[in-house]
Backbone as numpy.savetxt, mean C-alpha at the origin, in Angstrom:
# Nx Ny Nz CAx CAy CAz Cx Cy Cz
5.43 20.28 -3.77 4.49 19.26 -3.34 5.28 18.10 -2.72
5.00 17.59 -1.60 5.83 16.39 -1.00 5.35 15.12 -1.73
5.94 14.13 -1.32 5.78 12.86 -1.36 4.18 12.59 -0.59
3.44 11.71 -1.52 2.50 10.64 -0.83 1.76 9.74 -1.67
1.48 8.89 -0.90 1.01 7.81 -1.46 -0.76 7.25 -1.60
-0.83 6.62 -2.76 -2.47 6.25 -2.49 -2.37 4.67 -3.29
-3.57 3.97 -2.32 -3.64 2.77 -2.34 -4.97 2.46 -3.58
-4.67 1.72 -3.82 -5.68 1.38 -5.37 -6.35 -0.32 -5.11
-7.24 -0.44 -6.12 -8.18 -1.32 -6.34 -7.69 -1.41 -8.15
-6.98 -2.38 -8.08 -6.75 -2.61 -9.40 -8.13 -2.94 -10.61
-8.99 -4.30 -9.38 -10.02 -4.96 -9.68 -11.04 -3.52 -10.17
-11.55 -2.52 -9.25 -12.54 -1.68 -9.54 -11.78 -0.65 -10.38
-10.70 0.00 -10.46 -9.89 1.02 -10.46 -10.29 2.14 -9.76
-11.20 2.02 -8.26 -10.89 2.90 -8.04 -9.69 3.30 -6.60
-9.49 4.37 -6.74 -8.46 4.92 -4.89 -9.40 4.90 -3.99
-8.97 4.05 -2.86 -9.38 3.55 -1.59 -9.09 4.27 -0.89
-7.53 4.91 -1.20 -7.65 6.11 -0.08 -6.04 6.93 -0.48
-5.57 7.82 -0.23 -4.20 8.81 0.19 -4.11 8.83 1.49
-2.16 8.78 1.44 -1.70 8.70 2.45 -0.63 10.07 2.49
-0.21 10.38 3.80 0.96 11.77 3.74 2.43 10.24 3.87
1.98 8.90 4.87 3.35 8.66 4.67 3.50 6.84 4.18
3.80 6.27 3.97 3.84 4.88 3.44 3.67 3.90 4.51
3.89 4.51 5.94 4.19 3.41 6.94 2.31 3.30 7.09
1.69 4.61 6.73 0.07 4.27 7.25 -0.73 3.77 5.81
-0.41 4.05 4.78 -0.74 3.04 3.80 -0.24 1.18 3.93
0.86 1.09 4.41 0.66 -0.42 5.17 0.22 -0.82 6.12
0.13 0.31 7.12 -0.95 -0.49 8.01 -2.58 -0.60 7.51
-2.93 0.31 6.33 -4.03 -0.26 5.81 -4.07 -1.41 5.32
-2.99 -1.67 4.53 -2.92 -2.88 3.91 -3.22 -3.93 4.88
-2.24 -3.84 5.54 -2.55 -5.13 6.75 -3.49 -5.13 7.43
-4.54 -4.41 7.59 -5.57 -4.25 8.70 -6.85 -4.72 7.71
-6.56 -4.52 6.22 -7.52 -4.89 5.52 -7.37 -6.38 5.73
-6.08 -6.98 5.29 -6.19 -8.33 5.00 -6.27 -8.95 6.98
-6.23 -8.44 8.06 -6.70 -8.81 9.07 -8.30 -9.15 9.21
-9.10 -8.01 8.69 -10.29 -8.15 8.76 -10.67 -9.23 7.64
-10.74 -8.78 6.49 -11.02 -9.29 5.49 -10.77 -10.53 4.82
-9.45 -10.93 4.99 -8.61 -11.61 4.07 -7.68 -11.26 3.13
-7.14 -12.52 2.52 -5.93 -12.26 1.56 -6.68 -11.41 0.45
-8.33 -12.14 -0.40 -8.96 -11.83 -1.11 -9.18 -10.35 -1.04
-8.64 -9.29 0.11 -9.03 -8.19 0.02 -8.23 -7.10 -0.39
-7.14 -7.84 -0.23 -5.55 -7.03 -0.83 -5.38 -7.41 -2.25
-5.34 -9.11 -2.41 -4.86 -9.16 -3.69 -5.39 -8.49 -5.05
-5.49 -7.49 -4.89 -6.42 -6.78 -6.42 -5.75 -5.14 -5.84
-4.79 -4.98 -5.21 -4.54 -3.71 -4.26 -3.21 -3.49 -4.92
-2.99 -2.05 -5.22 -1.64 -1.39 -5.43 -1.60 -0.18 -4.73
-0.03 0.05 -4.31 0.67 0.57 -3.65 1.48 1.82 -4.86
0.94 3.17 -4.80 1.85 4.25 -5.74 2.39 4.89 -4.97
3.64 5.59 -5.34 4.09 6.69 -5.08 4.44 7.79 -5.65
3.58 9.13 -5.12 4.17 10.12 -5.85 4.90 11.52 -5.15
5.74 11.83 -5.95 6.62 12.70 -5.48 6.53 14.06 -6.73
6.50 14.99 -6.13 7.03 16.19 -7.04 6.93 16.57 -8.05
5.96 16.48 -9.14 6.78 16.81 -11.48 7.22 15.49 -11.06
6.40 14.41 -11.03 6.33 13.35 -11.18 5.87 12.23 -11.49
6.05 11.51 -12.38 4.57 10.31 -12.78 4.74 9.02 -11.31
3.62 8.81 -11.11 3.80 7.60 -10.20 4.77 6.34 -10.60
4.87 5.94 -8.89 5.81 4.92 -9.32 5.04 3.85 -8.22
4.85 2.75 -8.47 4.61 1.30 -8.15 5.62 0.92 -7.25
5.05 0.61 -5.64 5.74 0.23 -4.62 5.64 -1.25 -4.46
4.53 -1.26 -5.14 4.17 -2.77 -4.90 2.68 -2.71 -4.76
2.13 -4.05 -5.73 0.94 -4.53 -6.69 0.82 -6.20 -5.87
-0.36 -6.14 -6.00 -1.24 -7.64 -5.64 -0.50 -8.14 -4.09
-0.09 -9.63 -4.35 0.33 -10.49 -3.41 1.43 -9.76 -2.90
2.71 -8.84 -3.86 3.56 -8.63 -3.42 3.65 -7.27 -2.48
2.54 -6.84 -2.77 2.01 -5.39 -1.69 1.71 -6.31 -0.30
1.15 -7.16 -0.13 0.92 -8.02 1.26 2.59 -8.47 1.78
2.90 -9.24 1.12 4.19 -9.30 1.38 5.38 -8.09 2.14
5.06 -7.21 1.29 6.13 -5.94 1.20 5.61 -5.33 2.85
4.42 -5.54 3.26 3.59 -4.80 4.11 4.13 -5.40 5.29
3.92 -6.43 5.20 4.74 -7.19 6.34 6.04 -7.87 6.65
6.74 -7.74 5.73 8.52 -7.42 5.94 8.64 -5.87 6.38
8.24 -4.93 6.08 8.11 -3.73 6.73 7.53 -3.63 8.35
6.60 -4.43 8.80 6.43 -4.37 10.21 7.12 -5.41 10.65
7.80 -6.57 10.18 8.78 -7.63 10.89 9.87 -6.52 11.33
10.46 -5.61 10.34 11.76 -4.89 9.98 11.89 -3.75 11.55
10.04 -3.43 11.29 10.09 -2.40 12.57 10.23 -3.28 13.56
9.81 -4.50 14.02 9.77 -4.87 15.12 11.27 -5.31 15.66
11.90 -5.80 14.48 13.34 -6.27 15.04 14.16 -4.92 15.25
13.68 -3.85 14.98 14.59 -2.75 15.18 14.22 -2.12 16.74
């Protein structure tokens, strides 16, 4: 089984959605808080799972917004 990721609603618990790669789970992130606001992320986590594996936490609340967009600064300067 590969790697992928799914984005969460801490607030409701439920999954908003699965991803095959992390770069399109942040552009959800960011497209949410474009439309929406900050209020639409901050309750949002970021998992990852890989393989005979328990998830692992990429990043939760404010710091999933954050993380989302040092990742497209990172692409752009490259």
């Amino acid at each position: 089984m590969a790697t992928y990721y799914q984005l969460w609603n801490d607030e409701t618990h439920n999954l908003i959605d699965e991803f095959d790669r992390e770069a399109d789970a942040l552009n959800e992130v960011r497209w949410r808080y474009a439309v929406w606001g900050e209020g639409a992320v901050s309750h949002l986590s970021l998992l990852r799972y890989e393989a005979d594996k328990k998830p692992v936490a990429v990043a939760l609340g404010d710091e999933l917004l954050q993380y989302a967009r040092d990742i497209a600064a990172a692409q752009v300067a490259d």
